[in-house]
C-alpha positions in Angstrom: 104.6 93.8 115.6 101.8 95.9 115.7 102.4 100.0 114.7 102.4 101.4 118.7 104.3 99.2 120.0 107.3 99.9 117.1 106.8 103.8 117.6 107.3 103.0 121.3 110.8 100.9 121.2 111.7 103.9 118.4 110.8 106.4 121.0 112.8 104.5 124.0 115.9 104.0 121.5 115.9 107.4 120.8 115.3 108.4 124.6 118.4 105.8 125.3 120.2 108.0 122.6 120.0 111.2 123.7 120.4 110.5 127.2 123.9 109.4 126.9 125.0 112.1 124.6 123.6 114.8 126.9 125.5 112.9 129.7 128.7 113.0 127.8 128.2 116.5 127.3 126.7 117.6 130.2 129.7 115.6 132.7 132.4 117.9 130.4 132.4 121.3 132.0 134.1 123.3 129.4 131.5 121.5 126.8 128.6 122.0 129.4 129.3 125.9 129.1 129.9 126.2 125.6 126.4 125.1 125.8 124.3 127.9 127.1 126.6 130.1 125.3 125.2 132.3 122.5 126.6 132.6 119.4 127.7 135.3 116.8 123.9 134.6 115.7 122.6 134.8 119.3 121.5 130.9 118.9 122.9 128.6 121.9 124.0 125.1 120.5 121.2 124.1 122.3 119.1 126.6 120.0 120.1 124.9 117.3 119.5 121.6 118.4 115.7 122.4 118.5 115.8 123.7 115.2 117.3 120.4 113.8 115.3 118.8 111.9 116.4 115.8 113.5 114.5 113.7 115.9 117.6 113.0 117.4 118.5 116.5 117.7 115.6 117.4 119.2 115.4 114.6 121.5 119.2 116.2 122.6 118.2 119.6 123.5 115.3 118.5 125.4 117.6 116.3 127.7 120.0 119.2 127.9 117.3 121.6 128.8 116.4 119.2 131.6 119.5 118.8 133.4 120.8 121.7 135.3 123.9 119.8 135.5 126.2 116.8 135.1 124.1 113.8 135.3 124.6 109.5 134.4 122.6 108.5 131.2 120.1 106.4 133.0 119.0 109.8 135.3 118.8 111.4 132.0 116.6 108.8 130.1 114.2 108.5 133.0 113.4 112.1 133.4 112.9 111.4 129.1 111.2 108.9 129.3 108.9 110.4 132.7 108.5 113.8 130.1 107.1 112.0 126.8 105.0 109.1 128.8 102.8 112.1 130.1 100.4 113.2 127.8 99.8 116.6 127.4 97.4 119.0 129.9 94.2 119.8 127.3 95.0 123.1 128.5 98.8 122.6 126.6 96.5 121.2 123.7 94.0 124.5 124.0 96.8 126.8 123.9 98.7 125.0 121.0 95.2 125.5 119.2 94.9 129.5 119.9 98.5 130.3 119.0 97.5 129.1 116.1 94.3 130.4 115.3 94.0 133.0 117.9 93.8 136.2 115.4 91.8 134.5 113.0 88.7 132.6 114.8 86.3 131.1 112.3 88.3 132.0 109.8 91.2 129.3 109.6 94.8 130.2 109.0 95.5 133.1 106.2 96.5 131.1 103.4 96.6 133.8 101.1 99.3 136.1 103.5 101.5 132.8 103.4 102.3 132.6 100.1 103.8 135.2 97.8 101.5 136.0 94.9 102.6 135.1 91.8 105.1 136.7 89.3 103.9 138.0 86.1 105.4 135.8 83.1 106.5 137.9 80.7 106.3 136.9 76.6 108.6 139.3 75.5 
């Protein structure tokens, strides 16, 4: 099996995944509320979700984001599916690009401001 076409089953698995638990969510409405709600932290579940470090996770909120309400799994994974199969306007690209080297043009990112300098070792 040649490398695309496994990312591509991994991609529709995953799109199969999160479609049905966003359905299961999304068809309880006391779950489907708790959703949108923000937190002690001012993060919605959903917030969090997109914070995950987890594919899955990710894959979730993006699914919930989508659907403004209850919806069946196969809805879900289609609008998935219809989402990731697009490739992205070169404007999206472009903009991508200038958030992240918009203040600095020419220059590349500011290493130097990412990282803390270093501590003094003491020998004492």
């Amino acid at each position: 099996m040649n490398n695309m076409r496994g990312q591509q089953i991994l991609l529709d698995h995953l799109i199969v995944g999160a479609a049905r638990r966003a359905s299961a969510l999304l068809n309880d409405p006391n779950q489907a509320a708790v959703l949108r709600t923000p937190s002690d932290c001012g993060l919605t579940p959903i917030d969090r979700l997109e914070y995950s470090a987890m594919a899955e996770d990710q894959l979730l909120a993006v699914a919930l984001r989508s659907s403004a309400g209850p919806a069946d799994s196969e809805t879900v994974a289609a609008v998935l599916a219809c989402l990731f199969a697009t490739p992205p306007m070169r404007v999206a690209v472009e903009a991508q690009r200038h958030a992240a080297f918009g203040p600095f043009p020419g220059a590349g990112l500011p290493i130097k401001r990412a990282s803390p300098p270093p501590s003094p070792v003491s020998t004492a």
